[in-house]
C-alpha positions in Angstrom: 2.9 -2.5 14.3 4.2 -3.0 10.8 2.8 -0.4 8.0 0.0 -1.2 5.8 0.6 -1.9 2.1 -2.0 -0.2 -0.1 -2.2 -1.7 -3.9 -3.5 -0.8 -6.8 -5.2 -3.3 -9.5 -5.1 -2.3 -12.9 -6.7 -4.2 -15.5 -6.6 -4.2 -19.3 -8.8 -7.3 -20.3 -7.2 -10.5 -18.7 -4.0 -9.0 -18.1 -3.0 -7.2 -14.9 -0.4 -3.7 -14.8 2.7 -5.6 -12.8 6.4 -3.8 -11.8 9.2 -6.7 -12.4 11.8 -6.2 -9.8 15.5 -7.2 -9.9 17.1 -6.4 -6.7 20.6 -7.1 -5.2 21.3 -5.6 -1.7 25.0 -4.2 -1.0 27.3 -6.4 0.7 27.0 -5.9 4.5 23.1 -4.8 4.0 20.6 -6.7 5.4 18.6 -8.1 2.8 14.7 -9.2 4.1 14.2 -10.8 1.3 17.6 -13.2 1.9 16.2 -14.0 5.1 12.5 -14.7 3.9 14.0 -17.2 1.3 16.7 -18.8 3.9 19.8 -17.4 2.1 22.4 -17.4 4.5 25.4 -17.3 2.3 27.9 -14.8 1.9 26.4 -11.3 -0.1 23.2 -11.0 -1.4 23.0 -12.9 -4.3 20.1 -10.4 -6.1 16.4 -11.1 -6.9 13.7 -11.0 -9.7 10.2 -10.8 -8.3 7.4 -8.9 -10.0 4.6 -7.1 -7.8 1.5 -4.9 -8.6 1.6 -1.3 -8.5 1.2 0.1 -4.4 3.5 1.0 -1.1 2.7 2.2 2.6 -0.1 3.8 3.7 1.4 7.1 5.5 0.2 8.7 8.4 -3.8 10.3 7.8 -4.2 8.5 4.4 -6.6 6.0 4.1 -5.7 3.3 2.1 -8.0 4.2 -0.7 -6.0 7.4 -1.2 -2.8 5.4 -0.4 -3.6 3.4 -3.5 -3.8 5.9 -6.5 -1.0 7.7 -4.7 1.2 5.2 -5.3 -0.5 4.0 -8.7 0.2 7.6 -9.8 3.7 7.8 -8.3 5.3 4.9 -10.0 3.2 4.5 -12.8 2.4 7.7 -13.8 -1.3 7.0 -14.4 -4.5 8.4 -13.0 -7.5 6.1 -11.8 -10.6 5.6 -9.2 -11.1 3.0 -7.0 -13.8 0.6 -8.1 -13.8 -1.5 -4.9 -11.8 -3.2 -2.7 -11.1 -6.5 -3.8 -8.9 -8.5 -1.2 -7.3 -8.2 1.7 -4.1 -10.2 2.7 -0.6 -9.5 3.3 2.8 -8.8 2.1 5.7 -9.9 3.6 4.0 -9.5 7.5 2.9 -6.2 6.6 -1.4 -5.9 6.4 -2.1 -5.4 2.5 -5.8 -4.2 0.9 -5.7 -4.6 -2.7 -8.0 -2.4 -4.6 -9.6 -2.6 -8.2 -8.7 0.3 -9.9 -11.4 2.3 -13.0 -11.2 5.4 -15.3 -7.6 4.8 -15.6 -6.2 7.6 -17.6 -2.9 7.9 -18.8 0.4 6.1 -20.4 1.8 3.9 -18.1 5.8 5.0 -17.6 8.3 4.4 -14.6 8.2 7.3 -12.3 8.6 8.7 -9.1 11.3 6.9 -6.6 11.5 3.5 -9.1 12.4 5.4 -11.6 15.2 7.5 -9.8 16.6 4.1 -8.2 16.2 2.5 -11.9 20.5 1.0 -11.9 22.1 -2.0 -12.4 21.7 -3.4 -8.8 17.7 -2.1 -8.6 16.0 -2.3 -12.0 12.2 -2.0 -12.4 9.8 -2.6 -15.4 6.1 -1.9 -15.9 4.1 -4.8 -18.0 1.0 -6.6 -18.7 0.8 -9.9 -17.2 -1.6 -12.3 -18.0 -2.1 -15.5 -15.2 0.3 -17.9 -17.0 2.7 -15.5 -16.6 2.4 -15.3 -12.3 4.8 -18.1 -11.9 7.3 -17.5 -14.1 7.4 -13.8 -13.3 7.5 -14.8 -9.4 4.5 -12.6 -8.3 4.6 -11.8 -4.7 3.1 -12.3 -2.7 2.5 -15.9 -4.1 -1.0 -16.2 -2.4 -2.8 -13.2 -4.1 -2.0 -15.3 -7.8 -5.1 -17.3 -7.3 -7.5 -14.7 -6.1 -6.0 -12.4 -9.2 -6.7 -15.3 -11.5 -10.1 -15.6 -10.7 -11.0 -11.8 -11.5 -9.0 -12.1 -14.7 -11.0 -14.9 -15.6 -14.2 -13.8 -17.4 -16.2 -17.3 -16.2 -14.6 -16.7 -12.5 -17.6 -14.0 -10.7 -19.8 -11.8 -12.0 -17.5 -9.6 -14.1 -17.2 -9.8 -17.8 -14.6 -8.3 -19.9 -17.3 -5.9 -20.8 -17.9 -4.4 -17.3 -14.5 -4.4 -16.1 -12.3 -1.3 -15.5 -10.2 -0.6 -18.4 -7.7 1.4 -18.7 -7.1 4.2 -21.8 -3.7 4.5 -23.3 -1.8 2.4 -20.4 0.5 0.5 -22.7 3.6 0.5 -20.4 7.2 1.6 -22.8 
């Protein structure tokens, strides 16, 4: 049974907290993400993807708890749950994404992606706005639409009023 994925949804205005990824497996590693895309050449050839904030759910946690665990692991910031806001998942694995409030706290690499932070496995907090979903190559590409709509202030019953925002989370 593959583990579930916990995430955390942190929103300043219509922009969403995302970690850009560039990755490049060592040669003779298995890389999933290779296979997912259909590389079969020699070597990984590395890849940029960008993702929100969130990991596994470990044994006992409830995913709730999961989530600000790992918001606060490798963001460094502190925040609530709000509510859940979609389910789906991420590569195979079951995901629950959550909408995170009272967000306290500057937003700074930490925990495990900061001590992997190297040339082969670089990560980068930053706001991202929809336009910036494709380009940025949010995975997984299904929650971009869903995470449009609650950016949007005409898209359901949130305004930029009543949303969760966060205090002193510009990202460095």
């Amino acid at each position: 049974m593959p583990i579930p994925r916990a995430v955390a949804v942190v929103v300043d205005g219509h922009r969403v907290l995302v970690i850009q990824r560039y990755r490049k497996t060592p040669p003779g590693a298995r890389c999933t993400l290779c296979e997912a895309t259909g590389h079969h050449g020699p070597g990984c050839p590395g890849h940029h993807y960008t993702l929100l904030p969130g990991g596994h759910v470990e044994d006992g946690e409830s995913s709730q708890a999961a989530a600000v665990r790992e918001l606060r692991e490798e963001t460094s910031l502190d925040a609530r749950i709000d509510r859940l806001v979609w389910t789906g998942l991420h590569y195979d694995r079951p995901a629950r994404y959550y909408l995170m409030t009272d967000v306290r706290g500057r937003a700074v690499l930490s925990g495990e992606e900061a001590e992997a932070h190297g040339p082969d496995n670089t990560y980068r907090l930053r706001w991202a706005a929809p336009g910036d979903f494709a380009a940025l190559n949010l995975v997984p590409a299904d929650i971009r639409a869903p995470l449009t709509r609650l950016l949007e202030p005409a898209a359901g019953a949130a305004t930029a009023g009543d949303r969760p925002r966060p205090s002193g989370t510009e990202p460095d």
